[in-house]
C-alpha positions in Angstrom: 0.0 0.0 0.0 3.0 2.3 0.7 4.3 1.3 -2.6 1.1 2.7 -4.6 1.1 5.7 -2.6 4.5 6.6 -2.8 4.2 5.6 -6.6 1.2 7.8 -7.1 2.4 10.9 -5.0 6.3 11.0 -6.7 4.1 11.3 -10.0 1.9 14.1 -9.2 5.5 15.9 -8.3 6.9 14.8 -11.6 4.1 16.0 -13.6 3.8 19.7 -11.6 8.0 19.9 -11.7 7.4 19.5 -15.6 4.9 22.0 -16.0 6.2 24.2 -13.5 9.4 24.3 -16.1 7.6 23.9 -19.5 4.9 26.5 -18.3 5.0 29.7 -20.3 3.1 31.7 -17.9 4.6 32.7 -14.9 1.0 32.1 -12.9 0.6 28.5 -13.8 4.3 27.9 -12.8 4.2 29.3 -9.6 1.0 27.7 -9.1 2.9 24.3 -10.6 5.6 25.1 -7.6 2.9 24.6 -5.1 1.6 21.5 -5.9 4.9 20.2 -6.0 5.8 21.6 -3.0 2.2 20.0 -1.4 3.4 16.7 -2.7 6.2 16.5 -1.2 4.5 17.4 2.1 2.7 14.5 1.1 5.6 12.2 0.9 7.0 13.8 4.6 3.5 12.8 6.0 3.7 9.4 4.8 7.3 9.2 6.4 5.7 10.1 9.6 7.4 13.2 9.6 4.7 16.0 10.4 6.7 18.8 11.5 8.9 18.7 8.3 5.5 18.6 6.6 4.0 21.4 8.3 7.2 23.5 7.5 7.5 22.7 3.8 3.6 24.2 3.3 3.9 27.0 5.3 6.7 28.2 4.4 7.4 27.3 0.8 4.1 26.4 -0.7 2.7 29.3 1.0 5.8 32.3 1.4 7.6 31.4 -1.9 4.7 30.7 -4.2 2.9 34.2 -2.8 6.1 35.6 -3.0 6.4 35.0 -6.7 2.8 36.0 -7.2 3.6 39.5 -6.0 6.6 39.7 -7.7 4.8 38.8 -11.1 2.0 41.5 -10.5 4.4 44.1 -9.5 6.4 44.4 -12.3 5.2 46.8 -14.8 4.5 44.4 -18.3 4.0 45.8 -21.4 1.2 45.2 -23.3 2.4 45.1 -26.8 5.1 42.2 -25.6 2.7 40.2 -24.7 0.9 39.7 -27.6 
């Protein structure tokens, strides 16, 4: 049962590291970024390991990903490029 999950879990973070790279829009990547990051949250929890879970969303799914958020709608874009 461990096996499945661990199977199942290591290839949702394969697939959102792959689109969190092949993404061409900085939104869907950083939102890519957190469900990697949740997923392997996922894989401390099933290694019994809470507190290293806890850490990992609070502080990277949640302060890096809103990080980059902030730092995508800050920055003046033009609208010509992005046509």
């Amino acid at each position: 049962m461990e096996t499945i999950a661990f199977g199942v879990i290591s290839f949702i973070i394969l697939l959102a590291s792959i689109g969190m790279v092949a993404s061409k829009n900085m939104v869907h990547s950083a939102l890519s970024l957190a469900v990697a990051f949740i997923g392997i949250a996922a894989l401390f929890i099933s290694l019994e390991a809470e507190f290293l879970a806890m850490i990992q969303v609070l502080i990277y799914a949640g302060a890096v990903v809103v990080l980059m958020l902030f730092a995508v709608m800050l920055t003046k874009r033009d609208r010509e490029s992005s046509r």
